[in-house]
RODO-2510 file (C-alpha; in nm, 4 decimals, decimal comma):
residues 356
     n   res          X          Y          Z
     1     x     0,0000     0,0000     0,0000
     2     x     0,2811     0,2331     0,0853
     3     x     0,4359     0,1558    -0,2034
     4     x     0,1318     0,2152    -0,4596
     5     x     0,1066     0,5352    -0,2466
     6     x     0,4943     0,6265    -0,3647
     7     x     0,4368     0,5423    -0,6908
     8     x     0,0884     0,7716    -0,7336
     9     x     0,2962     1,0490    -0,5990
    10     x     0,5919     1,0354    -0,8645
    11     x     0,3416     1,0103    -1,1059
    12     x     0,1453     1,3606    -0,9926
    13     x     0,5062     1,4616    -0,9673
    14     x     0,5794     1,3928    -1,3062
    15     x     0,2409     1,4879    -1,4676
    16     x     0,3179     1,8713    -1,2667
    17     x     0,6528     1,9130    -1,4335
    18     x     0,5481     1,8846    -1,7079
    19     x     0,2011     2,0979    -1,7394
    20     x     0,4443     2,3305    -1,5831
    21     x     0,6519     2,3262    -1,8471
    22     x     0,4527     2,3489    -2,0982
    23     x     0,2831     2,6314    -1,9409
    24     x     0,6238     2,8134    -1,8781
    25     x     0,6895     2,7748    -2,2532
    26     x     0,3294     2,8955    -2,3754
    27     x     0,3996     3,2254    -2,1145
    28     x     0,7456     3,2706    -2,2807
    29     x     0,5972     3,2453    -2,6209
    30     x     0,3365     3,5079    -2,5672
    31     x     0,5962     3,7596    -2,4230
    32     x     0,8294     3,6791    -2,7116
    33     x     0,5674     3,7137    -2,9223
    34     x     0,4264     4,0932    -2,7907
    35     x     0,8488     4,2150    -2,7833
    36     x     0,8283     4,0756    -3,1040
    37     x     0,5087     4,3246    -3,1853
    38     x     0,6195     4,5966    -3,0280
    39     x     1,0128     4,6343    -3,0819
    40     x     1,1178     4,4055    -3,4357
    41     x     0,8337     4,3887    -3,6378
    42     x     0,8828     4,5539    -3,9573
    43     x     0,7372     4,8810    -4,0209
    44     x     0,5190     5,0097    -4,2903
    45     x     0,6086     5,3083    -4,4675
    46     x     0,2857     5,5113    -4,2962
    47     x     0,5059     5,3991    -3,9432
    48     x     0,7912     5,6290    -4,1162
    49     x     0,5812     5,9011    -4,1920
    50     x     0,5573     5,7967    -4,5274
    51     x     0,3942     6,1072    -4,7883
    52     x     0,4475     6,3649    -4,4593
    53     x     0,6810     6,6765    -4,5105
    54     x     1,0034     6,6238    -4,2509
    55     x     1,2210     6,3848    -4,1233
    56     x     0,9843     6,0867    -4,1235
    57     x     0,9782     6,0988    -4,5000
    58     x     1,3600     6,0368    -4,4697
    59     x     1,2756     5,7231    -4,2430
    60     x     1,0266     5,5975    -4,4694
    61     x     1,2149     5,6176    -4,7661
    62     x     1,5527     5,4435    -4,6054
    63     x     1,3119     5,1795    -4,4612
    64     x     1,1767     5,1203    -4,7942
    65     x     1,4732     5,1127    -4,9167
    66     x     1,6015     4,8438    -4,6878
    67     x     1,2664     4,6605    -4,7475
    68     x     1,3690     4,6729    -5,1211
    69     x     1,6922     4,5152    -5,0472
    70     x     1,5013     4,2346    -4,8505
    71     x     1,2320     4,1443    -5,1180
    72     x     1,2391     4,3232    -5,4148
    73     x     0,9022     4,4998    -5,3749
    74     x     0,8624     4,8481    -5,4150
    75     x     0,5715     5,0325    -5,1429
    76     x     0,2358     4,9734    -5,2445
    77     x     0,0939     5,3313    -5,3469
    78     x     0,3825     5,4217    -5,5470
    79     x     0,1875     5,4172    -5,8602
    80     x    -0,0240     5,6458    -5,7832
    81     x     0,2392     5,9036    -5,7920
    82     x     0,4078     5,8148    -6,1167
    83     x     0,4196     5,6958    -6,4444
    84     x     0,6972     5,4315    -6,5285
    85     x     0,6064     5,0373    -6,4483
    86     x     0,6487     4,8655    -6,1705
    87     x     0,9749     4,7044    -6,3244
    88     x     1,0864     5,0607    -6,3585
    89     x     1,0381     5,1138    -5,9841
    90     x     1,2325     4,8765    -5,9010
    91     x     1,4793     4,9744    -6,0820
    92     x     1,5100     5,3077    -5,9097
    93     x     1,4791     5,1393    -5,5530
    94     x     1,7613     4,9853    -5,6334
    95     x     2,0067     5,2316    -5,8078
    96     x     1,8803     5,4441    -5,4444
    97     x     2,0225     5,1737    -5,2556
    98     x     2,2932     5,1553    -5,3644
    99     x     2,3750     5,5318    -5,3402
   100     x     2,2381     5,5058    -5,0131
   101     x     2,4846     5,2610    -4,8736
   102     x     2,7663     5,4769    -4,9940
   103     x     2,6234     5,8159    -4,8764
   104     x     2,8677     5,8903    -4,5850
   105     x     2,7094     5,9226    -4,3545
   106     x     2,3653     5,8771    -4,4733
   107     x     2,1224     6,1308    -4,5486
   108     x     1,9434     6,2635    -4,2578
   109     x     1,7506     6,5552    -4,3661
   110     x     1,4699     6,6108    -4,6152
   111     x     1,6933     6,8215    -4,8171
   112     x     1,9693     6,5681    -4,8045
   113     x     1,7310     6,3037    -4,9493
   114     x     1,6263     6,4722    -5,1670
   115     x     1,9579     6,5684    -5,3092
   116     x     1,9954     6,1963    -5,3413
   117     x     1,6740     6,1478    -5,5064
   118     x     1,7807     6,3956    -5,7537
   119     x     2,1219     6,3274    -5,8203
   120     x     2,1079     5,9284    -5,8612
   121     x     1,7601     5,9221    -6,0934
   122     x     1,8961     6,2254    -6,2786
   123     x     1,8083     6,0967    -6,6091
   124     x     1,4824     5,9453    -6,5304
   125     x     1,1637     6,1487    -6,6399
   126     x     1,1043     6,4696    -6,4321
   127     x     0,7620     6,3408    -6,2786
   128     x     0,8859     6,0421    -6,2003
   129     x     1,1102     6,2002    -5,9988
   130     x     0,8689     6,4551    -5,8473
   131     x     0,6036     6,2065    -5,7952
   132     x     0,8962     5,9788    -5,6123
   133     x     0,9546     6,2771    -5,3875
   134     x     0,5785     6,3860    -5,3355
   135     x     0,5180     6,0200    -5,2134
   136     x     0,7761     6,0593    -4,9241
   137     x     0,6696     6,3779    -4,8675
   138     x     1,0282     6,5375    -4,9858
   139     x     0,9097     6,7243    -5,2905
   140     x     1,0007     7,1157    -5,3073
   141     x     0,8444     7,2124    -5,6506
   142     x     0,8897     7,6018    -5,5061
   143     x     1,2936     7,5267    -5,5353
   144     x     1,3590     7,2251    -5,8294
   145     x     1,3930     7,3343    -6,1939
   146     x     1,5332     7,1090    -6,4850
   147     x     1,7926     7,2458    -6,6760
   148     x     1,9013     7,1621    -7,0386
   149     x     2,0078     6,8407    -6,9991
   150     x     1,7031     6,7100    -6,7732
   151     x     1,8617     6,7574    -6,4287
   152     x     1,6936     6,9183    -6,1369
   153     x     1,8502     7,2048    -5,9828
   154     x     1,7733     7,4393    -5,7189
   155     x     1,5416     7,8156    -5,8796
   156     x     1,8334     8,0175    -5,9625
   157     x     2,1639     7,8080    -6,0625
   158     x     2,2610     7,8873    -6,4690
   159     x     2,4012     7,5395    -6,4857
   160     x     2,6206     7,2717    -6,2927
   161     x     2,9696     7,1408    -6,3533
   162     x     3,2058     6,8458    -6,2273
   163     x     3,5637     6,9742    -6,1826
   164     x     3,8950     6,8083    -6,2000
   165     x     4,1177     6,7102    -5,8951
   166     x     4,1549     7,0879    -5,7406
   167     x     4,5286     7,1533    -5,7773
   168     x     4,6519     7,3591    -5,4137
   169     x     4,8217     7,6175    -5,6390
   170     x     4,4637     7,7111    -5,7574
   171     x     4,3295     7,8531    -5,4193
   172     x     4,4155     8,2068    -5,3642
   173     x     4,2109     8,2874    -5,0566
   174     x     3,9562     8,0920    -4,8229
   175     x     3,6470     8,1897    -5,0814
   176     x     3,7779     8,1625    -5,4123
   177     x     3,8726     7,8720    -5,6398
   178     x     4,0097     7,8055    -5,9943
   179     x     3,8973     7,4586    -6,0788
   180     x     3,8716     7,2898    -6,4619
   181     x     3,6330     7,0970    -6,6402
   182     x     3,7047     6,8445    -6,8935
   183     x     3,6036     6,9245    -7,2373
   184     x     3,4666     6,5840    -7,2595
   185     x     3,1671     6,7495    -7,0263
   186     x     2,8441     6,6955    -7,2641
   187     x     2,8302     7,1133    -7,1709
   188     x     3,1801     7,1786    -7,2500
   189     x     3,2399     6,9785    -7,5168
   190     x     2,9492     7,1802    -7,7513
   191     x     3,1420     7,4848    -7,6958
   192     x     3,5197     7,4227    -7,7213
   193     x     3,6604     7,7108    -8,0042
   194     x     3,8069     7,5345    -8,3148
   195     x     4,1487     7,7171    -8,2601
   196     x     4,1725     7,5845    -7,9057
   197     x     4,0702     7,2200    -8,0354
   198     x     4,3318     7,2426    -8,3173
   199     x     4,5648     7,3790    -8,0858
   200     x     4,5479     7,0487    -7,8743
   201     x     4,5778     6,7947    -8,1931
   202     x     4,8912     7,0147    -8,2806
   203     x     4,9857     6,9870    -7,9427
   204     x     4,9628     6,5854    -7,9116
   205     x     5,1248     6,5336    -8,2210
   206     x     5,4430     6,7801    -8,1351
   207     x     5,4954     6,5753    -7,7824
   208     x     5,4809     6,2433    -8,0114
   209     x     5,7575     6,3979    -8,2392
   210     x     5,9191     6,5178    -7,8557
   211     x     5,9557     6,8214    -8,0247
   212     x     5,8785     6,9474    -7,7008
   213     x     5,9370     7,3090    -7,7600
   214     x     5,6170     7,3375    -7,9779
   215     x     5,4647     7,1445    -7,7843
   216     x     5,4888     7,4110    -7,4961
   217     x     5,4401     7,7160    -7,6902
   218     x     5,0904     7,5706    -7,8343
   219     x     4,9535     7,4473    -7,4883
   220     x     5,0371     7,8047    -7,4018
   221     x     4,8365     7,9048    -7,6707
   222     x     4,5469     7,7123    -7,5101
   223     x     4,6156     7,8369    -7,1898
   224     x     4,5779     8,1858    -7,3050
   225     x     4,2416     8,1113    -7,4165
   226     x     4,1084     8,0001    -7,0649
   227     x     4,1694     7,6252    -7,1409
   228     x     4,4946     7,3798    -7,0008
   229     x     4,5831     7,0155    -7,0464
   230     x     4,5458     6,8398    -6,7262
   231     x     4,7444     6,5259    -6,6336
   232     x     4,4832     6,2710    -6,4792
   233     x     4,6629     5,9868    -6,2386
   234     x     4,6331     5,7197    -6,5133
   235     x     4,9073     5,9775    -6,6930
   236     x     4,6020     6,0083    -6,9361
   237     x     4,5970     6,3862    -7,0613
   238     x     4,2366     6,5758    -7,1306
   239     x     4,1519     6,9431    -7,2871
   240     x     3,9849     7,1156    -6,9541
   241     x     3,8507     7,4699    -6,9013
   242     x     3,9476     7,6813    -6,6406
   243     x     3,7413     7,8597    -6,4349
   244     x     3,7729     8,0982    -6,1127
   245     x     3,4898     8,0151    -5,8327
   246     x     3,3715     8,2792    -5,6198
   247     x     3,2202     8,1021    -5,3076
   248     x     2,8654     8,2028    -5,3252
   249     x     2,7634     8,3619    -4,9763
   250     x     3,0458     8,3878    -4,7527
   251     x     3,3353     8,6145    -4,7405
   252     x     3,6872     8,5132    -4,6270
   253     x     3,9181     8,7729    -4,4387
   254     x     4,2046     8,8701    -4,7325
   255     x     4,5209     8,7195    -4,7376
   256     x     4,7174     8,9861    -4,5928
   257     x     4,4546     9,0509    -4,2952
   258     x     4,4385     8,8519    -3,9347
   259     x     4,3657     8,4741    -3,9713
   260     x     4,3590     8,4905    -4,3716
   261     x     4,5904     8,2348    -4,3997
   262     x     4,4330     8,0181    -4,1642
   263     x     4,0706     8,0989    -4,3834
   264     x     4,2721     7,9743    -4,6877
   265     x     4,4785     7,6726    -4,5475
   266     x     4,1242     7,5330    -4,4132
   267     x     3,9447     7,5438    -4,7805
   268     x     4,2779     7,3856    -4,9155
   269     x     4,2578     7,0954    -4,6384
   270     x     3,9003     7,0782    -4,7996
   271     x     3,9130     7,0491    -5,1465
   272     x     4,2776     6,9950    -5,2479
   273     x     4,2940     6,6806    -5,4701
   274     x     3,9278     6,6423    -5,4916
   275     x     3,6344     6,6833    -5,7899
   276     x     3,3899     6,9532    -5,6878
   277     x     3,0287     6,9350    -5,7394
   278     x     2,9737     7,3615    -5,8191
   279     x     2,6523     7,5073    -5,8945
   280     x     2,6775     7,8506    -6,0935
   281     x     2,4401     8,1212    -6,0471
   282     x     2,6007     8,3688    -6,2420
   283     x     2,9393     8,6345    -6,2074
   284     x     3,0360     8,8212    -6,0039
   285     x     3,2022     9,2038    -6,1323
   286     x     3,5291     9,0239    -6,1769
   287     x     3,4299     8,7608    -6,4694
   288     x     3,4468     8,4745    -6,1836
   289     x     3,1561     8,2225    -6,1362
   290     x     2,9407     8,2744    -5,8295
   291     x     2,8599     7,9554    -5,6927
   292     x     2,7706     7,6825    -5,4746
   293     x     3,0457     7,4220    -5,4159
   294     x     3,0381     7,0478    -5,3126
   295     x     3,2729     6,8146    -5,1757
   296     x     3,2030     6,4499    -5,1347
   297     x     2,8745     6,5851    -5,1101
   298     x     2,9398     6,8237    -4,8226
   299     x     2,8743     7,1950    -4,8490
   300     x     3,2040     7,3866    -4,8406
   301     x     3,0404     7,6881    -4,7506
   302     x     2,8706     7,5275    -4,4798
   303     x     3,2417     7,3943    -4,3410
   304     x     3,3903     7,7182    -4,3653
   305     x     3,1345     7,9066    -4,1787
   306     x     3,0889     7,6593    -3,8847
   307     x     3,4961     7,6677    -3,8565
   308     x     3,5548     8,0386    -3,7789
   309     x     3,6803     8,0937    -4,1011
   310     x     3,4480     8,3466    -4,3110
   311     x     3,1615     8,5696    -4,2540
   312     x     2,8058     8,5345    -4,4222
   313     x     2,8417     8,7779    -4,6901
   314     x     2,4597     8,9623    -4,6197
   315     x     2,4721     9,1882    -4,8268
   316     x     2,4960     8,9439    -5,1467
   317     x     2,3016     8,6139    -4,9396
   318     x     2,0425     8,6686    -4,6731
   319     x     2,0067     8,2426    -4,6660
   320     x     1,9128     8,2122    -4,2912
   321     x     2,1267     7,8806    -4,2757
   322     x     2,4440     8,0716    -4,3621
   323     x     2,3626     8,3222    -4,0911
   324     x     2,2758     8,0073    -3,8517
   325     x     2,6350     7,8787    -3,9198
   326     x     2,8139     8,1814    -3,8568
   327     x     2,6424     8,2309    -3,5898
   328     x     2,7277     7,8958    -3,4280
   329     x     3,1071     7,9433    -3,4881
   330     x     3,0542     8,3198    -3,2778
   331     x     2,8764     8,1511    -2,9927
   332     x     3,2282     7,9140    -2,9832
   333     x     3,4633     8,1623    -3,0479
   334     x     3,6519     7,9906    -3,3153
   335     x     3,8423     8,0951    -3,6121
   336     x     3,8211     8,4198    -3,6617
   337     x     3,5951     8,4735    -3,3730
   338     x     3,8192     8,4102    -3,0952
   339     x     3,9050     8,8127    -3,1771
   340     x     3,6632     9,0383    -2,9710
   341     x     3,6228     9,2527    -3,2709
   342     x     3,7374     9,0988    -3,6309
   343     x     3,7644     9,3367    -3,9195
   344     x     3,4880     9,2212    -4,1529
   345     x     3,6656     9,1460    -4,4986
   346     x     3,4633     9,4259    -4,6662
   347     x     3,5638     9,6918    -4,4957
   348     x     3,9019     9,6220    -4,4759
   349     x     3,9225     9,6241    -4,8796
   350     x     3,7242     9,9695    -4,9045
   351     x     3,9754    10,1349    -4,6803
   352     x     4,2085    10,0070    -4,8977
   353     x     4,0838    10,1225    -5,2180
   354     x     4,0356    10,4785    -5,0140
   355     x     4,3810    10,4322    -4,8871
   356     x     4,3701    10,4252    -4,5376
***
C-alpha cells in the first residue's frame, strides 16, 4: 500500500513538471511574441511618416529602401504618384540603394534626401522624380527646376559642372577657387573654339615627335584662351577649361589681414585633390563664377562658416542657414571669432581702395 502510495505520488510529480513546463513555454511564447510586436516587427512606410513633409519621410524612404533590399518589392501606393512600371520602380529602388549605402554618412535631412533622389535618378523622367519625392513627402516644386540636360537644380543656378582634382596652387584665398572641367563634359564639349581644339591635336602630335618646344608654346596658346591640359593619375591627358569660383555667400578675411591664412589653409585641407560638385548662379564684377560648391557631397560653404573661417556675406546672401552657421562658430569663439572685434573682410578692402 505504501508503495502504490509512492508510486501515485511520482506520477502527480511527473504529470506537474510537465504541465508546468509546458505552461512556462506557452507564457514565454506570448511575451516573445508581444516584444516581437512591439520592438522588431517591420514597419510600414505610414510607421515612417511615409507622404508627410520632414524627417519621417527620410525614415520611410531608407526603410523602404532596406525593405527593397530584402524582397524586391517596391511600397504599395507608389503608382499612384508616377508613371513608369512597376519594373521601372524597381529599378530606381535599387540604383537608391545603392547610393544610399555609400552616402557617408547617410542622409538625414529632407533636403539631403532629396539631393539623393535627384542626383542618382537624374536621367529618369522629371515626374517620375517629383512624384517619387511627393510620395515621401520630400518634394520642393517652389525650389527644383530642370535644366538643359534634364537635371533638377535648385530656382536660380545657370548650370552645374564636375571639376577636375583641385590643384593647391589654384586657391588664392579661403572663398575663391580656380577649378577645370574636362572638355569631354556633354556642356563643355558643344562649346570648345576650333582654334583651341586644333591647338590640342597640334599639341599631341608635337609631344609624339618630342619636339617638345612646340609642344609648350601651343599648350600656351590654349592656356591663353582660358583652357589647359590636365594630367589625370592614369598619366592620361584631357583638354579642360578653367574657371575661377567665387564662393557664393560667404566672405573670407584677405590674405594679408588677421587669420587669412588660416581661412585659406582650411578650404585647401578641404578640397585639395578632390572633384567639386559647383553650382553657378552667375558672375560676379570680376568675370568669376558665383557659386555653390560640393565636396564628397558636403557643403564647403557650410564647413567654412561653422569653422571660424568666413563671414556670411549679407549683403549678397540673406540664406538664414548661412547666418545660422556663422552664428554657431561666434557663440564658440573659433576661427576668426576668438578676436573680440574681427575686421569684416569688406571693410578692410574699401579702406584700402580709399587708402587708409
Amino acid at each position: 500500500m505504501q508503495t502504490s502510495f509512492r508510486f501515485f505520488n511520482q506520477n502527480l510529480f511527473r504529470s506537474n513538471k510537465k504541465i508546468l513546463f509546458f505552461l512556462f513555454v506557452f507564457i514565454m511564447g506570448n511575451v516573445i511574441g508581444f516584444l516581437y510586436e512591439q520592438c522588431c516587427k517591420p514597419s510600414t512606410t505610414a510607421d515612417f511618416g511615409g507622404g508627410s513633409i520632414g524627417p519621417h519621410g527620410v525614415s520611410a524612404l531608407a526603410h523602404d529602401l532596406f525593405n527593397f533590399e530584402t524582397n524586391s518589392q517596391v511600397p504599395e501606393g507608389l503608382s499612384k504618384h508616377v508613371v513608369s512600371s512597376k519594373k521601372a520602380q524597381a529599378n530606381w529602388y535599387r540604383k537608391l540603394s545603392e547610393a544610399w549605402k555609400q552616402t557617408k554618412p547617410p542622409p538625414k535631412t529632407p533636403e539631403e534626401a532629396t539631393r539623393l533622389v535627384i542626383q542618382t535618378l537624374k536621367r529618369h523622367q522629371k515626374k517620375d522624380v517629383e512624384g517619387l519625392l511627393a510620395f515621401y513627402g520630400l518634394s520642393q516644386p517652389d525650389v527644383l527646376v530642370e535644366n538643359s540636360t534634364g537635371v533638377h537644380l535648385p530656382a536660380g543656378v545657370k548650370f552645374e559642372m564636375q571639376t577636375l582634382p583641385v590643384d593647391v596652387k589654384a586657391i588664392p584665398d579661403g572663398d575663391t577657387i580656380t577649378v577645370y572641367v574636362s572638355t569631354t563634359d556633354p556642356r563643355e564639349a558643344t562649346c570648345v573654339p576650333g582654334d583651341v581644339q586644333a591647338a590640342a591635336v597640334q599639341r599631341s602630335q608635337a609631344r609624339a615627335q618630342r619636339n617638345y618646344t612646340k609642344a609648350d608654346a601651343l599648350h600656351q596658346e590654349i592656356i591663353n584662351s582660358g583652357y589647359r591640359m590636365i594630367s589625370l593619375q592614369n598619366k592620361e591627358e584631357v583638354l579642360a577649361r578653367k574657371y575661377r569660383i567665387r564662393l557664393r555667400g560667404i566672405d573670407a578675411p584677405e590674405s594679408s589681414m588677421p587669420y587669412g591664412k588660416e581661412a585659406k589653409a582650411e578650404l585647401v585641407k578641404i578640397v585639395q585633390g578632390k572633384c567639386l560638385r559647383v553650382l553657378v548662379y552667375g558672375e560676379d564684377r570680376y568675370q568669376r563664377c558665383v557659386g555653390d560648391i560640393y565636396c564628397n557631397g558636403k557643403f564647403v560653404q557650410e564647413l567654412m562658416l561653422k569653422k571660424g573661417c568666413a563671414w556670411h556675406y549679407t549683403a549678397y546672401d540673406q540664406r538664414q542657414e548661412l547666418a545660422k552657421w556663422e552664428q554657431q562658430a561666434r557663440a564658440k569663439r573659433i576661427g576668426l571669432w576668438a578676436s573680440s572685434n574681427p575686421e569684416k573682410p569688406w571693410e578692410w578692402r574699401k579702406n584700402k581702395r580709399q587708402g587708409k
